[in-house]
Every structure is written in structure tokens, then in C-alpha cells.
N, C-alpha and C positions, 0 to 999 in steps of 0.2 A: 879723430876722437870727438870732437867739438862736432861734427856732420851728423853723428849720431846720438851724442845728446838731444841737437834741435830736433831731431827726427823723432825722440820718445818723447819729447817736450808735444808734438804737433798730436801723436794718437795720441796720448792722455788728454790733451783740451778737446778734442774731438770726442771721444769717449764721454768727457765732462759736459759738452753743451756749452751751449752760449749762458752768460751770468743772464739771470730771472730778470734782471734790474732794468738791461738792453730789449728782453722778452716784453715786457712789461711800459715800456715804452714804447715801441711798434704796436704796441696791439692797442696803445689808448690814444697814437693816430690814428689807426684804422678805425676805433671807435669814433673820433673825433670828426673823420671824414665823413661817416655815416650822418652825423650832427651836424654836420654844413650842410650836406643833401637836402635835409627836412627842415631843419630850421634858421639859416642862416641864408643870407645874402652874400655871397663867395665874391660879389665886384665888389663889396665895399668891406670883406675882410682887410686887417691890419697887414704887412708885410712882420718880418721879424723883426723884432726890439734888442733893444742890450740886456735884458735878462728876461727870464721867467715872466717873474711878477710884472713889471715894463708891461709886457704882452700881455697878459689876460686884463689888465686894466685897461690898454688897447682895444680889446676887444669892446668890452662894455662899452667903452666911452664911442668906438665906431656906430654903434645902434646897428651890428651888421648881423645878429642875432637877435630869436627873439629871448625874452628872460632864460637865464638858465640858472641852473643849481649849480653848484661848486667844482661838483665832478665832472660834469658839462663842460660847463668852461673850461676846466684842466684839460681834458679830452682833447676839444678845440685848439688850444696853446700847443700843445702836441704836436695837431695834426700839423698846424703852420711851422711848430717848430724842425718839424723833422724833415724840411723841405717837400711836402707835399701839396703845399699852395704856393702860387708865384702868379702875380701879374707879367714878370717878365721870363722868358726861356733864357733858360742858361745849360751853357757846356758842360753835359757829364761825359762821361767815361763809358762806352757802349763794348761791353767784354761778349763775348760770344759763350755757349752754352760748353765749350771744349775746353778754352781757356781754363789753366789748371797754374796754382801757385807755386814755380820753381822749388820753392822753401817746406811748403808742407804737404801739398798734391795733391789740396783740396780745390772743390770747382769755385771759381770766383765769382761766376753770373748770378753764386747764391746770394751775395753780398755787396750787391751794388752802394749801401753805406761807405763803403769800409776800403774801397777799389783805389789801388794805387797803381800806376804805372814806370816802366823801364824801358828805353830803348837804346839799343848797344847795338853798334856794328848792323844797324837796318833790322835789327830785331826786336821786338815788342813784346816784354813780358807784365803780366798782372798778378799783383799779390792780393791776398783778403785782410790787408792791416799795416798801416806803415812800417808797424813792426816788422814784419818779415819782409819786408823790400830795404829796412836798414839793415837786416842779415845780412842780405844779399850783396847788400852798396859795402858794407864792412869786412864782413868775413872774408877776407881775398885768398884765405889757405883752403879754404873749403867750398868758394864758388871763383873760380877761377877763369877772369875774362880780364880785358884791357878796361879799366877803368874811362881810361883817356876816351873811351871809344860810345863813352856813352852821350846820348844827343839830345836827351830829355827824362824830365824827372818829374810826377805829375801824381797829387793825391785830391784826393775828393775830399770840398769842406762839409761837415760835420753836421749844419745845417742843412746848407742847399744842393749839395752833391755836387756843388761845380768841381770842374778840376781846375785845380790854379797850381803853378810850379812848385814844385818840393821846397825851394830854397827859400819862397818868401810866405809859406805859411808859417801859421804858431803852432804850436802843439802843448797841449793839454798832456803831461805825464800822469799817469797812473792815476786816472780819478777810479770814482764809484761805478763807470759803466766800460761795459766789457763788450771789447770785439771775438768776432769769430774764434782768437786765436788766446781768450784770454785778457790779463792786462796789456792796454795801449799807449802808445802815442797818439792823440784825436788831433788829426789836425782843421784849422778856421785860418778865411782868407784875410780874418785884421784881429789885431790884440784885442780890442773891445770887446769881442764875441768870444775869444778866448778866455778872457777873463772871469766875465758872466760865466761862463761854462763849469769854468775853476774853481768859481765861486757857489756855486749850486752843488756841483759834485766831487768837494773833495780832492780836486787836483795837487798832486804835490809842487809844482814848478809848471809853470808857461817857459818853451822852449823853443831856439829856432834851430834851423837845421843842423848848423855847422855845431853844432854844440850837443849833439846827441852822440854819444861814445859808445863805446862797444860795453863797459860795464853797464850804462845805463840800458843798453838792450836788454844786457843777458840778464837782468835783477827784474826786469819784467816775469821774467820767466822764473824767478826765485833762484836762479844763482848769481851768488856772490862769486867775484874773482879778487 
């Protein structure tokens, strides 16, 4: 019964879209990135900060722009923020265009953000949202594998899209910005980032792994149990 609720829970968020808020953030990267092309010096951009503000007063004070207006700069904080600048390469998560999410059967190479991973028994599954990879890791009446058998646990942080182990990120409950599937779990590879994040958007609780429950899943989704 429970297999099919998640399953009417998955076409209605699909049906619904992604929240404007996620929308609206992508797209004032991509603005922002435009903004470094023309007017910005990209070697002596800032790296990410501990918050927001932190960051665009980084920026100014880098001289790695030329003047900009308000919404410029926000742009800019964006684009860095959303892991689109890095002096250094870091480890994401390379899912293939087939790859499909065990939990809702949408394609995951949409949502390179949001990519987490599972490997069980030599097998490598990708979800679009920690959320439905704690389905998967929880629900044991309705996805039915040897727990014992699994060999790696692996979510992209929320910044830089690295992938760092499930067990030692933080996660962000339920703020203001929505993934693919709805409200999330966001997970960041250190509380500091987590925090900032929390703190900007409304997060109800900074969380670690072992601490996320099966009601705390399913109230993502608006049930109560």
C-alpha cells in the first residue's frame, strides 16, 4: 500500500514542476555566468563563503568585477554559489542519460543538483533527491534487497556537487527550495555550509544521516504517520 502512495506522491510532484524558488535560482546562475564572461575576471573570482552576504561582499572586495548593480552581483553569488565556478575539480556524480530513479522513474541526468547514489550487491542505483534514496535505504517492505549488501552511499553537496558519503553529510530539512521531487533533504559536506544554507532558507533542522526516520521522510511528502 505504502509502494503506491510513493508512487501517486512521484506523478503529482511531476505534474507540479519543480518549486519557482529552485527555478529562479538556476536561472540567476546562468545569468550570473553570462556576467562573468563580460565583466568579471573568473581567476580572481572568490571561492564560496559561509553565507550569502559573506559572498557578494567577497566579491566586491575581490575587485574581480567590474562595478555592478545589486542584481549583478546577486547573479554573480549565484553563479559561484550553485557550484559553477571552482578553481579546483572536484568529484561529482557522472549518471548516464538511461539512468532512471528506482523510487519514481524519473531520468536523473535531469538533475545533476540533486544526484545521489546506491550500490548493493555490485549494483549502482541513482536517485533525483536524498529523499527518495532514504525511501529506498528505509522502506524494506516495499524495496526489498539485503541491506547488509550495500557498499556505498554517496549524495552530491548542494554547492559544489561533489559527491561525499551519505553518512557524513549534513542535511538541510525542509527549507524554502525544492528539489525535483518536491520538499528535501539538501545535503553540504560541513555544518558551516549547512547552517548558512538554514539560515537563508528556512530550514527546519540541520540533520545527519542516522537521524533521518521513516516519518521524517514521509511528512516531506505531507504524511503524517
Amino acid at each position: 500500500m505504502l509502494k503506491v502512495i510513493l508512487l501517486l506522491l512521484c506523478m503529482m510532484e511531476i505534474t507540479q514542476g519543480q518549486e519557482p524558488n529552485a527555478q529562479k535560482i538556476e536561472k540567476l546562475a546562468q545569468k550570473g555566468a553570462r556576467i562573468v564572461k563580460v565583466l568579471c575576471d573568473k581567476k580572481k573570482l572568490p571561492q564560496m563563503q559561509s553565507s550569502f552576504n559573506a559572498l557578494t561582499e567577497s566579491i566586491v572586495a575581490s575587485k574581480a568585477c567590474r562595478p555592478l548593480s545589486k542584481s549583478k552581483l546577486e547573479a554573480v553569488a549565484y553563479y559561484i554559489q550553485q557550484g559553477k565556478h571552482s578553481h579546483t575539480k572536484t568529484q561529482h556524480m557522472h549518471v548516464s542519460a538511461e539512468d532512471k530513479c528506482p523510487v519514481c522513474g524519473m531520468f536523473v541526468s535531469k538533475y545533476p543538483k540533486w544526484v545521489s547514489m546506491m550500490k548493493v550487491s555490485g549494483k549502482t542505483y541513482y536517485f533525483d533527491g536524498v529523499k527518495d534514496m532514504m525511501k529506498y535505504y528505509i522502506f524494506d517492505g516495499d524495496f526489498v534487497y539485503d541491506r547488509k549488501a550495500i557498499s556505498a552511499l554517496l549524495v552530491s553537496d548542494y554547492y559544489t556537487l561533489k559527491a561525499i558519503p551519505a553518512k557524513e553529510a549534513f542535511y538541510v530539512l525542509d527549507s524554502d527550495v525544492y528539489g525535483p521531487m518536491g520538499h528535501e533533504l539538501i545535503p553540504f559536506e560541513s555544518h558551516d555550509k549547512a547552517k548558512a544554507f538554514s539560515s537563508e532558507h528556512h530550514g527546519k533542522a540541520i540533520l545527519k544521516f542516522d537521524a533521518i526516520t521513516d516519518k521524517i521522510v514521509m511528512a516531506l511528502d505531507g504524511i503524517e504517520q
